[in-house]
PQR file of N, CA, C, O and H, with PARSE charges and radii, in Angstrom:
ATOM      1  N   UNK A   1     -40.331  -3.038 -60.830 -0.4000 1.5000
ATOM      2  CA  UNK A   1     -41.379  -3.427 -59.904 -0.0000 2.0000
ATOM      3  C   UNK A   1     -42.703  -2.869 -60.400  0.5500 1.7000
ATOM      4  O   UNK A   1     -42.788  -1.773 -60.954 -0.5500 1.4000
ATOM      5  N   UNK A   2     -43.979  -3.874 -60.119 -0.4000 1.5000
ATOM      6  CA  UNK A   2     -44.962  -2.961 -60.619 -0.0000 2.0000
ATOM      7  C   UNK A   2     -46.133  -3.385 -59.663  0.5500 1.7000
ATOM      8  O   UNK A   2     -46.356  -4.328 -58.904 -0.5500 1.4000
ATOM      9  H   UNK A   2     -43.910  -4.764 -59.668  0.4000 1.0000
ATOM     10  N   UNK A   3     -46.774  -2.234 -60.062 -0.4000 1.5000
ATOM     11  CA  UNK A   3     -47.985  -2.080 -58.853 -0.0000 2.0000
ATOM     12  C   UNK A   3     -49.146  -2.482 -59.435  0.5500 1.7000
ATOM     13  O   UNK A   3     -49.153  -2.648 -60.654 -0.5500 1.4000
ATOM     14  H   UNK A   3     -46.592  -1.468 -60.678  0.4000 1.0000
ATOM     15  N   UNK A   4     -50.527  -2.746 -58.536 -0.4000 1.5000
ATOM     16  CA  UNK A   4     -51.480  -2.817 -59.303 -0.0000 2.0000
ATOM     17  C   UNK A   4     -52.547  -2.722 -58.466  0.5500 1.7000
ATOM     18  O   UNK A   4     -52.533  -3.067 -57.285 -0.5500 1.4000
ATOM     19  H   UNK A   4     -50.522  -2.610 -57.545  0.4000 1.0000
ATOM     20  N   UNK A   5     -53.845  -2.075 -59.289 -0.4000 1.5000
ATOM     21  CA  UNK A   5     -54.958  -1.818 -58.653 -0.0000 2.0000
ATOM     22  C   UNK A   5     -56.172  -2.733 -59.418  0.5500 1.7000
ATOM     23  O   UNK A   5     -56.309  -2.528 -60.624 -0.5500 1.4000
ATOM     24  H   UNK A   5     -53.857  -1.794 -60.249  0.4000 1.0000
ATOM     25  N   UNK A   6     -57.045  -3.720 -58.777 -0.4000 1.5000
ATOM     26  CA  UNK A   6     -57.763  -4.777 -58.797 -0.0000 2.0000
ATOM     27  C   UNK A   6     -59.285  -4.112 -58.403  0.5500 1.7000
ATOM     28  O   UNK A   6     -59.694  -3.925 -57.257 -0.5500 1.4000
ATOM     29  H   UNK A   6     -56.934  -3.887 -57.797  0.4000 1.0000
ATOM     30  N   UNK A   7     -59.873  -3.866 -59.434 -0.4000 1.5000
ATOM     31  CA  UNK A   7     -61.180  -3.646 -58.974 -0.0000 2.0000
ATOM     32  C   UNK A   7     -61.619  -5.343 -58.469  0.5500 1.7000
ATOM     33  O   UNK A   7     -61.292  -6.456 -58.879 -0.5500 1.4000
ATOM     34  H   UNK A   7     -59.541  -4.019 -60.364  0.4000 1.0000
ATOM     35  N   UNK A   8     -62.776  -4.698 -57.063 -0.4000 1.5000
ATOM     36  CA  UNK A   8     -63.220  -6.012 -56.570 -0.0000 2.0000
ATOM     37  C   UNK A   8     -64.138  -7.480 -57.481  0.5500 1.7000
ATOM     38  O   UNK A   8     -64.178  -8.688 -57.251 -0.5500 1.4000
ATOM     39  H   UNK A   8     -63.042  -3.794 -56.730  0.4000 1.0000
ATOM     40  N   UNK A   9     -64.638  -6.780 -58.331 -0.4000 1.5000
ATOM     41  CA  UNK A   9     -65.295  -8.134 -59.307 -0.0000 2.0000
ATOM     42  C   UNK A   9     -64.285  -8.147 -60.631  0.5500 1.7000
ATOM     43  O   UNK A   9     -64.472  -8.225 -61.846 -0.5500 1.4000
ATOM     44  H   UNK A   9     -64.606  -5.798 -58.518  0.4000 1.0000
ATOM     45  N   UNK A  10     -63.526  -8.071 -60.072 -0.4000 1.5000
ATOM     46  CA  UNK A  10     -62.361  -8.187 -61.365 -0.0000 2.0000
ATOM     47  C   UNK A  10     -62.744  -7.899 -62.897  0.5500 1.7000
ATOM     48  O   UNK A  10     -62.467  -8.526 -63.919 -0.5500 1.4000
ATOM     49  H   UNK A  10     -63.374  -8.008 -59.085  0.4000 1.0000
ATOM     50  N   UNK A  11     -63.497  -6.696 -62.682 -0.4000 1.5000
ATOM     51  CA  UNK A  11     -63.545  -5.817 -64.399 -0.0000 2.0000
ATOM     52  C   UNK A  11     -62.757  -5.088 -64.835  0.5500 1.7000
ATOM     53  O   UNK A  11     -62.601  -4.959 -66.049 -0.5500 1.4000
ATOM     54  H   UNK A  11     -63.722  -6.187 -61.852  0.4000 1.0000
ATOM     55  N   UNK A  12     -62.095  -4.457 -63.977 -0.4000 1.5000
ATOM     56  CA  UNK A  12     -60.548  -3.962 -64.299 -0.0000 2.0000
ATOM     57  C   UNK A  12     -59.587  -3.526 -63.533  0.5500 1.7000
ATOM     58  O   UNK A  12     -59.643  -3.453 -62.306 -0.5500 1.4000
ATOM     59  H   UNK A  12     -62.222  -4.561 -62.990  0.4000 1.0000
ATOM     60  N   UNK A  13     -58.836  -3.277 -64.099 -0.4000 1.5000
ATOM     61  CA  UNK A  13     -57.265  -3.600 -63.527 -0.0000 2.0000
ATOM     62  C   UNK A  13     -56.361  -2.782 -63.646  0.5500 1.7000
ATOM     63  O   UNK A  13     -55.988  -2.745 -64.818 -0.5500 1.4000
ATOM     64  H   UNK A  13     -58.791  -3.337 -65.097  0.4000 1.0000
ATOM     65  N   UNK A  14     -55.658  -1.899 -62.810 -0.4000 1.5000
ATOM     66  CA  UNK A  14     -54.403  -0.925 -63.251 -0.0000 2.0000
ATOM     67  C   UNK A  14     -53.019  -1.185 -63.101  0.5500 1.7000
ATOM     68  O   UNK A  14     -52.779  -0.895 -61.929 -0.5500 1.4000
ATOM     69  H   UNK A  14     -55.961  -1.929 -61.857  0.4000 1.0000
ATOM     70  N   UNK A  15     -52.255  -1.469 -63.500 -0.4000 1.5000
ATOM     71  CA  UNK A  15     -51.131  -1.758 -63.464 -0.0000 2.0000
ATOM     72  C   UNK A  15     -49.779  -1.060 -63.787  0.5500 1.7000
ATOM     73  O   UNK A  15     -49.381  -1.291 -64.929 -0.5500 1.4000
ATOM     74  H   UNK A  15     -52.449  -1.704 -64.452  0.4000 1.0000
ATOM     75  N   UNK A  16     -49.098  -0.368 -63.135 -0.4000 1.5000
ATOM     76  CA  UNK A  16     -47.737   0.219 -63.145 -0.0000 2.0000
ATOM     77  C   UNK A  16     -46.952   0.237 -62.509  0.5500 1.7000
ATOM     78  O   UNK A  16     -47.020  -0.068 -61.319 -0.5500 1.4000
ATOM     79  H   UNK A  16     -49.422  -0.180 -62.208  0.4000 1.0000
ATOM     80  N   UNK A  17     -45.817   0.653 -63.184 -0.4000 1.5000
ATOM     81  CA  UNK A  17     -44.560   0.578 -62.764 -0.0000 2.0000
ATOM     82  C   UNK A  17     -43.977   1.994 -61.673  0.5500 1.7000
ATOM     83  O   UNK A  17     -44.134   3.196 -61.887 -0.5500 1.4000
ATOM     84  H   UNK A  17     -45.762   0.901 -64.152  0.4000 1.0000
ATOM     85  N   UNK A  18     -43.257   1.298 -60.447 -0.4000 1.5000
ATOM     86  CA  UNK A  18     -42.872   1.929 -59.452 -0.0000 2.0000
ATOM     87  C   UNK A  18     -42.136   3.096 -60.006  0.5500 1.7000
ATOM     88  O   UNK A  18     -42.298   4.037 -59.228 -0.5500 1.4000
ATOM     89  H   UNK A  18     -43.130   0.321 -60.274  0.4000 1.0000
ATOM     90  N   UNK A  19     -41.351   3.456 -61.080 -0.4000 1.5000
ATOM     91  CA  UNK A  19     -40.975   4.283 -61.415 -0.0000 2.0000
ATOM     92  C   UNK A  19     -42.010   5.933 -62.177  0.5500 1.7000
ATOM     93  O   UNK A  19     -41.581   7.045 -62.485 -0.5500 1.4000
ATOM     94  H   UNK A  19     -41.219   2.692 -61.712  0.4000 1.0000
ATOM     95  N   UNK A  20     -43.182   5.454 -62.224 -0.4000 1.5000
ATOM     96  CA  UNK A  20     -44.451   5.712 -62.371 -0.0000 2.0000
ATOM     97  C   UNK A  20     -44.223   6.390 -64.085  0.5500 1.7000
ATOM     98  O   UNK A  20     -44.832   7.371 -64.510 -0.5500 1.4000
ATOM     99  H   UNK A  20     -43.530   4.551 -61.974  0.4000 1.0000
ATOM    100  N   UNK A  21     -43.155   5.540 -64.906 -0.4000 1.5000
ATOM    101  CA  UNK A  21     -43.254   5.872 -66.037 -0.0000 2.0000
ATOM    102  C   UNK A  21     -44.042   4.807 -67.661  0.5500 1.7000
ATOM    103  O   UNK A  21     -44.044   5.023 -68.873 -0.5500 1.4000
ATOM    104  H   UNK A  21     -42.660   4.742 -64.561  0.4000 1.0000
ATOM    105  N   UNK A  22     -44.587   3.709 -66.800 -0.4000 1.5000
ATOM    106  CA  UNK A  22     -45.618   3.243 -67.573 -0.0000 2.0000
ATOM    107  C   UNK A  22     -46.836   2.970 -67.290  0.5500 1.7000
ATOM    108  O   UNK A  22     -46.619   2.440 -66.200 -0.5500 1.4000
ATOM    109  H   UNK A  22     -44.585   3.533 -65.815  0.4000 1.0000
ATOM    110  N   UNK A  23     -48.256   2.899 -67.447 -0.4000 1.5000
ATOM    111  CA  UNK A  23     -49.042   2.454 -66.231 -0.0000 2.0000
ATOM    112  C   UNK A  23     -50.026   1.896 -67.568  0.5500 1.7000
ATOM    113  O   UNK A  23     -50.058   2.254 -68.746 -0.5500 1.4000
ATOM    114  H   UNK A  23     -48.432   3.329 -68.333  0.4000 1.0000
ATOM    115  N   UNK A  24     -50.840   0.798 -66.760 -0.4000 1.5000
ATOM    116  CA  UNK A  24     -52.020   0.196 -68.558 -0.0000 2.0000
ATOM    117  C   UNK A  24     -53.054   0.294 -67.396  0.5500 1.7000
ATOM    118  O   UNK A  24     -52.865   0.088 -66.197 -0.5500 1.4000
ATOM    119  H   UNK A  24     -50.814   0.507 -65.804  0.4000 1.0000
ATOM    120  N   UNK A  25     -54.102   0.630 -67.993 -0.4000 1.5000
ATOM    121  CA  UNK A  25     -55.736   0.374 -67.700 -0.0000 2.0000
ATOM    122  C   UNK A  25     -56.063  -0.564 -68.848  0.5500 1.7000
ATOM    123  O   UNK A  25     -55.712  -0.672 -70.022 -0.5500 1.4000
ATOM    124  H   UNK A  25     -54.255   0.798 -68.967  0.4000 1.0000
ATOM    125  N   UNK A  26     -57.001  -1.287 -67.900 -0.4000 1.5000
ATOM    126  CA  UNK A  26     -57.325  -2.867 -68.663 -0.0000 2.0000
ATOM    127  C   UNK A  26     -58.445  -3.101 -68.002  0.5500 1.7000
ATOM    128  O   UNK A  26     -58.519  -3.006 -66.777 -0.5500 1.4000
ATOM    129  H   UNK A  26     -57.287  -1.198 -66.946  0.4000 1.0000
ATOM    130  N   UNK A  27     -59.856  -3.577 -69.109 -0.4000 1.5000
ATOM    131  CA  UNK A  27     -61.113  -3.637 -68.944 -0.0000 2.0000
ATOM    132  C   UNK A  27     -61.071  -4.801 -69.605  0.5500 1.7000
ATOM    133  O   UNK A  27     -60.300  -5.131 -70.506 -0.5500 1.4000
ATOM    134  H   UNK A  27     -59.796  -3.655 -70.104  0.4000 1.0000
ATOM    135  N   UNK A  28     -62.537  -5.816 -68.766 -0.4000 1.5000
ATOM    136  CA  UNK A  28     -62.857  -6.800 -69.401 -0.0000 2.0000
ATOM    137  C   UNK A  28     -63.890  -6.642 -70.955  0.5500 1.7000
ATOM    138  O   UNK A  28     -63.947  -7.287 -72.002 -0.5500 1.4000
ATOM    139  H   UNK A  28     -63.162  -5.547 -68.034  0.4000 1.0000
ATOM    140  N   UNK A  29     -64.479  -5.645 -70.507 -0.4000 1.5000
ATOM    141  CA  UNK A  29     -65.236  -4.882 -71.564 -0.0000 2.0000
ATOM    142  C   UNK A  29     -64.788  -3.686 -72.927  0.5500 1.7000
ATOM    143  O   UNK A  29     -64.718  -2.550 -72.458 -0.5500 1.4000
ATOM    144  H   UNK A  29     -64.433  -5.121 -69.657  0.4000 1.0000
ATOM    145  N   UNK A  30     -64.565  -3.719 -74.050 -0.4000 1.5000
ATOM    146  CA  UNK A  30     -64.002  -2.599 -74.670 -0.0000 2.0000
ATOM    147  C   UNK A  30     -64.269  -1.462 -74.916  0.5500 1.7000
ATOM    148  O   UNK A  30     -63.836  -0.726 -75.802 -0.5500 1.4000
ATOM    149  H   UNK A  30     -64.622  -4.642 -74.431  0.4000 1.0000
ATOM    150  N   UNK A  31     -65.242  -1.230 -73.860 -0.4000 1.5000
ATOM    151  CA  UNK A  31     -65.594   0.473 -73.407 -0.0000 2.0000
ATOM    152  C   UNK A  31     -65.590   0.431 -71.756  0.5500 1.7000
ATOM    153  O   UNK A  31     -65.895  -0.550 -71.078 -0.5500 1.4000
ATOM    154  H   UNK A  31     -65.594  -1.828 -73.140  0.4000 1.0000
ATOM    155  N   UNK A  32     -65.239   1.524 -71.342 -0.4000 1.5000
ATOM    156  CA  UNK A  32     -65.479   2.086 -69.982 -0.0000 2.0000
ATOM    157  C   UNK A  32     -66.458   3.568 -69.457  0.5500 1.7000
ATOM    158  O   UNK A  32     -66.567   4.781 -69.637 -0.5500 1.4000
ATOM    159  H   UNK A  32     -64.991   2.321 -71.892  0.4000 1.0000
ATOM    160  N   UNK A  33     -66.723   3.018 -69.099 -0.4000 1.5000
ATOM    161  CA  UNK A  33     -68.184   4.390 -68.501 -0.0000 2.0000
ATOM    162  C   UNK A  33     -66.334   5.656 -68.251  0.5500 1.7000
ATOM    163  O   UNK A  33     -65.243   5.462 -67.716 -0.5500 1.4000
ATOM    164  H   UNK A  33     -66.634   2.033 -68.953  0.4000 1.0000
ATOM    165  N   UNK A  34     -67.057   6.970 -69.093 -0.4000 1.5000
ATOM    166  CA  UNK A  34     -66.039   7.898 -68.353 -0.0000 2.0000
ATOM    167  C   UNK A  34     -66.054   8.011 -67.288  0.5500 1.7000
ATOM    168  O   UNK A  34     -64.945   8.147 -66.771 -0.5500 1.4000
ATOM    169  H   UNK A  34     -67.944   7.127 -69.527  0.4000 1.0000
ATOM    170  N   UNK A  35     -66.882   8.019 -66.661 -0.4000 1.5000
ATOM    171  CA  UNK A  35     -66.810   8.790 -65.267 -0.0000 2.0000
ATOM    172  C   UNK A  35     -65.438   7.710 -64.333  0.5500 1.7000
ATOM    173  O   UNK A  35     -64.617   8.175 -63.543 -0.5500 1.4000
ATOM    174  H   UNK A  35     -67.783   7.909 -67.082  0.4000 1.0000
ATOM    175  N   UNK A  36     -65.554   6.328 -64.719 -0.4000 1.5000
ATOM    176  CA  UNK A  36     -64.959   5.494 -63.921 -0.0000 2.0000
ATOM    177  C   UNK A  36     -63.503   5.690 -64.721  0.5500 1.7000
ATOM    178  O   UNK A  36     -62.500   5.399 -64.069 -0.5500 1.4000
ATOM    179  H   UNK A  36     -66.221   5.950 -65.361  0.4000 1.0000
ATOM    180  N   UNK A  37     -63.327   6.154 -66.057 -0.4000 1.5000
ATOM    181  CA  UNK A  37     -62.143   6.332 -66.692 -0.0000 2.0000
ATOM    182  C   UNK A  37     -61.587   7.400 -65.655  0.5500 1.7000
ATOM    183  O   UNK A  37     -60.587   7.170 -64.974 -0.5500 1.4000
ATOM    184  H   UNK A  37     -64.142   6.390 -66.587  0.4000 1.0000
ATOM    185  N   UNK A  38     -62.440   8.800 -65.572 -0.4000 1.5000
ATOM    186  CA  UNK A  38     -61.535   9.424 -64.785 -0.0000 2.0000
ATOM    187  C   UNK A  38     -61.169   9.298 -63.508  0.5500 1.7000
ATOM    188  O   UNK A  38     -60.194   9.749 -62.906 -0.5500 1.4000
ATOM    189  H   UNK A  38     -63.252   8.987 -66.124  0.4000 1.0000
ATOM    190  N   UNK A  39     -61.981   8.694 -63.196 -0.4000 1.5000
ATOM    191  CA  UNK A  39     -62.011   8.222 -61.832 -0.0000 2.0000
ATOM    192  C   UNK A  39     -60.242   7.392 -61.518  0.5500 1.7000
ATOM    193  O   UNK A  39     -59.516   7.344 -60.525 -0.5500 1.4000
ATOM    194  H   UNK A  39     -62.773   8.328 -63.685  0.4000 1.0000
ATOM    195  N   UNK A  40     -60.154   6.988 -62.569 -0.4000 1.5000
ATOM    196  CA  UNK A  40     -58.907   6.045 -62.339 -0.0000 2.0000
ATOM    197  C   UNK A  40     -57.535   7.375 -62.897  0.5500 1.7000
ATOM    198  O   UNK A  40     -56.400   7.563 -62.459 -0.5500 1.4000
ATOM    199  H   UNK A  40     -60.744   7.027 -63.375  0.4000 1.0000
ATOM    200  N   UNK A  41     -57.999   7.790 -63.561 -0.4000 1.5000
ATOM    201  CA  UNK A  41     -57.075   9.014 -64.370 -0.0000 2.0000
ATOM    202  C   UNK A  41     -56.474  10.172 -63.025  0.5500 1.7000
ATOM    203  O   UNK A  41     -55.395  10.763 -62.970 -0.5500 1.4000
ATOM    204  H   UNK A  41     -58.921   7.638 -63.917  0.4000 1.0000
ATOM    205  N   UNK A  42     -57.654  10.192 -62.030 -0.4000 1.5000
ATOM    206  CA  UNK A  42     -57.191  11.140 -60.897 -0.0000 2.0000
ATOM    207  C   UNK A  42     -56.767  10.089 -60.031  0.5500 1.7000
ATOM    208  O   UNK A  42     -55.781  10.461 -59.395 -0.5500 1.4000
ATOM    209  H   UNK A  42     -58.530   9.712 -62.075  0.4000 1.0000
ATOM    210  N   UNK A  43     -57.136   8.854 -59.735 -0.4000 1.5000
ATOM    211  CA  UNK A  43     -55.822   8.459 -58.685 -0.0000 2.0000
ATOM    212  C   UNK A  43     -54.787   8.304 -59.268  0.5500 1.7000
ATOM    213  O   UNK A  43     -53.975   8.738 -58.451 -0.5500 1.4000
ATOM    214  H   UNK A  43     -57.936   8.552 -60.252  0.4000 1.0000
ATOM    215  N   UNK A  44     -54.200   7.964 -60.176 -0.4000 1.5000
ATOM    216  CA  UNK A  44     -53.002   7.986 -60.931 -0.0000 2.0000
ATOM    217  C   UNK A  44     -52.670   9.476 -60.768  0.5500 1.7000
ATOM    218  O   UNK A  44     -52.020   9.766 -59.764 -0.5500 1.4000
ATOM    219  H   UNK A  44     -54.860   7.611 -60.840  0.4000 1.0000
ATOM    220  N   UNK A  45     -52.959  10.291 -61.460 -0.4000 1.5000
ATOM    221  CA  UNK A  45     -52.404  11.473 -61.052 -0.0000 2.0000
ATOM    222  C   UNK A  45     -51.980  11.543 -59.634  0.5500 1.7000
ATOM    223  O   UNK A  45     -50.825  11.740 -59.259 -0.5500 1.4000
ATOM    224  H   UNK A  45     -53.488  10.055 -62.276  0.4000 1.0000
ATOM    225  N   UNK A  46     -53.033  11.362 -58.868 -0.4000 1.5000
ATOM    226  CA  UNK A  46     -52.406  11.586 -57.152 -0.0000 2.0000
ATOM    227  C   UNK A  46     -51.056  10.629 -57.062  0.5500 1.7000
ATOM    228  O   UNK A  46     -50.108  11.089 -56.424 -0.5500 1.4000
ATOM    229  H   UNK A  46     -53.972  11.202 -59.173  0.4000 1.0000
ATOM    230  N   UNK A  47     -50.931   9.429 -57.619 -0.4000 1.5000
ATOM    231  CA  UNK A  47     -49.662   8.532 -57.244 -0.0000 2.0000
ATOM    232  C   UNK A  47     -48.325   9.297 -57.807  0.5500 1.7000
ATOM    233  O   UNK A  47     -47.191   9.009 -57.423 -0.5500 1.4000
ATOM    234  H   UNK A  47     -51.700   9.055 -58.137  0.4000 1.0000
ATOM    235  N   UNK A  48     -48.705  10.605 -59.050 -0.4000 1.5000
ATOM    236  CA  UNK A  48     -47.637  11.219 -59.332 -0.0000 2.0000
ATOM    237  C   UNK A  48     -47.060  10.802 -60.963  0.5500 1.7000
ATOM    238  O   UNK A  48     -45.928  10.997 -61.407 -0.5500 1.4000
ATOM    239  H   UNK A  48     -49.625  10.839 -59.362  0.4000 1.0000
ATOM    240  N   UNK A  49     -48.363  10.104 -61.737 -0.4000 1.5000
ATOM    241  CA  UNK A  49     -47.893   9.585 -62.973 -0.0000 2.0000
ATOM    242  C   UNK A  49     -48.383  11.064 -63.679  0.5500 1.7000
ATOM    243  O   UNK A  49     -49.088  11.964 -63.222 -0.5500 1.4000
ATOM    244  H   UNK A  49     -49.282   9.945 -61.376  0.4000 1.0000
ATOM    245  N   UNK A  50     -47.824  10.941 -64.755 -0.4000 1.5000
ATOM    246  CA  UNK A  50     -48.051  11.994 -65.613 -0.0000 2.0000
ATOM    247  C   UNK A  50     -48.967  11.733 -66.686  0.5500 1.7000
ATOM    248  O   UNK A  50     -48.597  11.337 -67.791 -0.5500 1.4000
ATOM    249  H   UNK A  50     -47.252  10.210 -65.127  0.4000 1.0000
ATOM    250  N   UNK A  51     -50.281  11.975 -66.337 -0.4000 1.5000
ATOM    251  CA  UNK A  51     -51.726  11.568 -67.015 -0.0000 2.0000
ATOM    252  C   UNK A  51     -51.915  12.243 -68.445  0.5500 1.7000
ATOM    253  O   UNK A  51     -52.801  11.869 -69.214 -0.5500 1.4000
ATOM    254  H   UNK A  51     -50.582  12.297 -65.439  0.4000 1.0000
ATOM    255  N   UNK A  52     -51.188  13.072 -68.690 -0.4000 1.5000
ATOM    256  CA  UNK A  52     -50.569  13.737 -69.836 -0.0000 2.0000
ATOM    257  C   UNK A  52     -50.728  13.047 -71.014  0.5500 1.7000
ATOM    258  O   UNK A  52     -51.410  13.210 -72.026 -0.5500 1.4000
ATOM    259  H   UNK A  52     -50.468  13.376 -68.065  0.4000 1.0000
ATOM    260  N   UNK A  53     -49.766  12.070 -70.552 -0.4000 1.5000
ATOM    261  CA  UNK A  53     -49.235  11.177 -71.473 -0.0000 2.0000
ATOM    262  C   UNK A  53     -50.082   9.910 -71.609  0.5500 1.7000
ATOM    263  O   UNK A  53     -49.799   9.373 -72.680 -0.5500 1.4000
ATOM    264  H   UNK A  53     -49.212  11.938 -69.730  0.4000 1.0000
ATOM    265  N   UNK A  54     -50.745   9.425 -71.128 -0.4000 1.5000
ATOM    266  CA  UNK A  54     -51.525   8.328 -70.868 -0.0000 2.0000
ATOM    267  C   UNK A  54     -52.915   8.397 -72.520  0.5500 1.7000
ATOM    268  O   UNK A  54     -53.994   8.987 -72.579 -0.5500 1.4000
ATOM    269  H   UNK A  54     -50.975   9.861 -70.258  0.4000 1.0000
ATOM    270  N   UNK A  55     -52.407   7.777 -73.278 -0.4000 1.5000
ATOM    271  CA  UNK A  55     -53.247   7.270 -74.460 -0.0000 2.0000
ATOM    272  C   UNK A  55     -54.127   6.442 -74.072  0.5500 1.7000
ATOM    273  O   UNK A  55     -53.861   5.651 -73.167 -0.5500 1.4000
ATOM    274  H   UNK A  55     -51.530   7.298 -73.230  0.4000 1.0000
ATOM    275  N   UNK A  56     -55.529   6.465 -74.773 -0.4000 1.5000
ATOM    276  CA  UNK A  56     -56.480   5.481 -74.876 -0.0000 2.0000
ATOM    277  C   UNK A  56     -56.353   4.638 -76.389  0.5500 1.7000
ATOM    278  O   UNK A  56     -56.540   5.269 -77.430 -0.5500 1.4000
ATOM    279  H   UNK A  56     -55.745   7.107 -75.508  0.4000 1.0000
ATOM    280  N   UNK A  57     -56.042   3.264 -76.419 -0.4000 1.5000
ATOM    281  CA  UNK A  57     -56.065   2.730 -77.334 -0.0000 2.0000
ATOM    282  C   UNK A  57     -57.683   2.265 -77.846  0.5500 1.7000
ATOM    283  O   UNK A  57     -58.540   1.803 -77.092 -0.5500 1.4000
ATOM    284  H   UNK A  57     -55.890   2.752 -75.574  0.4000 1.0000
ATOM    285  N   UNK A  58     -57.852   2.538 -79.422 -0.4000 1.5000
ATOM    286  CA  UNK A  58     -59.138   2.110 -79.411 -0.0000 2.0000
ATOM    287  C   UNK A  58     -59.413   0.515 -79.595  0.5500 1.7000
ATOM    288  O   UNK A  58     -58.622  -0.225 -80.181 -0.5500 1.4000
ATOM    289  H   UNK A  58     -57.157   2.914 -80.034  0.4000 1.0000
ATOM    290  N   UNK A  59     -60.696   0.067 -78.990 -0.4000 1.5000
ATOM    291  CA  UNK A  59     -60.399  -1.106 -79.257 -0.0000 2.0000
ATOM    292  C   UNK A  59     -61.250  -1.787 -80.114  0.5500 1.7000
ATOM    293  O   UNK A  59     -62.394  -1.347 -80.002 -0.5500 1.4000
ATOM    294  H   UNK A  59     -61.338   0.668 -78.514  0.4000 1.0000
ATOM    295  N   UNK A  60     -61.134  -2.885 -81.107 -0.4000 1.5000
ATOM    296  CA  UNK A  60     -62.585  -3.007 -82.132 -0.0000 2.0000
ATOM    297  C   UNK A  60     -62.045  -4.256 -82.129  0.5500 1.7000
ATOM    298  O   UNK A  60     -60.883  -4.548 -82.410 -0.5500 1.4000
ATOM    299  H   UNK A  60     -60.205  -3.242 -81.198  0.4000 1.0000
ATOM    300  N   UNK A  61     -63.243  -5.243 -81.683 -0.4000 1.5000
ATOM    301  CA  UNK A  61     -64.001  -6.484 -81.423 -0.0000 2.0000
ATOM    302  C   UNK A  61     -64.576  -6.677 -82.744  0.5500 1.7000
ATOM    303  O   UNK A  61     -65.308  -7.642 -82.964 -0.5500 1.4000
ATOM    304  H   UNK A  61     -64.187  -5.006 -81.455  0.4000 1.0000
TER
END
């Protein structure tokens, strides 16, 4: 089962699994302002994922 969080103008998107052992952040853009990175990094933590582990892939356009 997987969950997901929908920013309202649909720029990005979080998506994981109920078992809270995979989760993707997904931007329409191939950078994200940090502040909104962590921003998403601490509600995930609060849901109980292990932010630890959570890689940023780089991305080149």
């Amino acid at each position: 089962m997987l969950r997901g969080d929908l920013d309202a103008d649909y720029t990005r998107a979080v998506i994981g699994r109920s078992k809270r052992d995979y989760v993707w952040i997904m931007a329409r853009e191939p950078r994200m302002a940090d502040e909104v990175y962590q921003e998403i990094i601490g509600r995930l933590d609060g849901l109980g994922y292990d932010v630890s582990r959570i890689e940023k892939v780089p991305q080149r356009w």
